[in-house]
N, C-alpha and C positions, 0 to 999 in steps of 0.2 A: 307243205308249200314252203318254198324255199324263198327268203328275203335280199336282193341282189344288192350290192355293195352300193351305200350313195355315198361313200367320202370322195370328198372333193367336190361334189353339185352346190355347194355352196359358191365357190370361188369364181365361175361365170357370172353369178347372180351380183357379186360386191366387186365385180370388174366392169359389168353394166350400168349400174347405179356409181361407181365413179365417173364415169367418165361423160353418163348425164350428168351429174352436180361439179365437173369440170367445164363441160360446154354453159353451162348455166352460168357458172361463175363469170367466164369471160365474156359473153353476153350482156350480162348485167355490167362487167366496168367499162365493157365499149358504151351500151346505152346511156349510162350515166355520165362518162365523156363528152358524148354528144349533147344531151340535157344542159351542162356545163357550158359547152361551145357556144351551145345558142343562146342560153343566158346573157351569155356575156356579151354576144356579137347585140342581141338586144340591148342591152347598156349601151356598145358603143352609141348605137343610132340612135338614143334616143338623146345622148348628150352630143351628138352631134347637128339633130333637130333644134335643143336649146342654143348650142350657140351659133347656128346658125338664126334663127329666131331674133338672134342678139345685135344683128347685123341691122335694123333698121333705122331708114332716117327719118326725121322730126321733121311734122310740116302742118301747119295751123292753117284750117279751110273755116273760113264761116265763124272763125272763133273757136274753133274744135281738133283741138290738137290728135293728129292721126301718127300713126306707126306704119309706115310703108315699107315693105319689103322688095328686095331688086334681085333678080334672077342672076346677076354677078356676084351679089352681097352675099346669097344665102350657098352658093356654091365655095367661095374662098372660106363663107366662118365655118361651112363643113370641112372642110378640105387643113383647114388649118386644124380642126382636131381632132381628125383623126391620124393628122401627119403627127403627133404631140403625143397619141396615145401608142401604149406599147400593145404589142401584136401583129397580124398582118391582115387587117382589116383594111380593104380598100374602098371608096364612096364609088359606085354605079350611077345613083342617077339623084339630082338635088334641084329639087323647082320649088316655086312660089304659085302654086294656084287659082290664089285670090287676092296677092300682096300683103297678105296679113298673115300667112301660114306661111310654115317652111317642111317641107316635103325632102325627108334624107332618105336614102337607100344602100345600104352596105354590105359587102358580100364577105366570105374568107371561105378557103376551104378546111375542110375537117380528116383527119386520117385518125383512124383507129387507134389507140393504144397497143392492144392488143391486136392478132393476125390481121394485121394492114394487108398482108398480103392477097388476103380475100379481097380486100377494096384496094389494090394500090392506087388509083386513083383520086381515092376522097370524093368526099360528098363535098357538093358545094352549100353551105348555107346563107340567108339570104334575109335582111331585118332591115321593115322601112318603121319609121316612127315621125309622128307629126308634132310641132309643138309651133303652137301661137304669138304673137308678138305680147310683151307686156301692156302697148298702149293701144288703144284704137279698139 
């Protein structure tokens, strides 16, 4: 019985497995991009909650000094920082609830590092964060 030549069956096999551990690679620093983007778009909104939150005005009921929050108030102290902070995060939507909460919502979108061209469009991402008045 005669043994048939396998030089070379190697070479499919480690042109396979590269080019899965290439698709992996860029997988993983899109993913981790994204991970990052939202991170961060969470910061914005969550420090655009505090100051908007920061916006309230002082008013003594009963002897009880309250923190009232105003649907104007809480839209400009958002609006002023996210205008302040660097990126392109823009405010969606900024309400008061209950006049004691401040309600931000902020969007930007995301493109791939890597083969954008599969998304050229971008994901949009999308981070509300609520933060309370100091007084009241």
């Amino acid at each position: 019985m005669m043994l048939r030549d396998e030089s070379g069956s190697l070479l499919p096999l480690v042109i396979g497995y590269g080019a899965l551990t290439a698709v992996l690679m860029v997988t993983t620093i899109d993913l981790a991009s994204l991970s990052l983007a939202q991170r961060s778009l969470d910061a914005v909104a969550e420090a655009a909650a505090l100051a908007a939150a920061d916006t309230f005005t002082l008013s003594v009921t009963d002897g009880v000094p309250l923190a009232v929050l105003s649907p104007s108030g809480v839209s400009r102290g958002a609006a002023a920082l996210i205008a302040a902070t660097p990126g392109e995060a823009a405010l969606v939507e900024s309400s008061t609830p209950d006049g004691a909460s401040a309600v931000v919502t902020v969007e930007t979108r995301w493109l791939p590092p890597l083969f954008s061209s599969v998304v050229p469009a971008g994901v949009t991402l999308r981070s509300t964060a609520i933060a309370r008045t100091a007084v009241g």
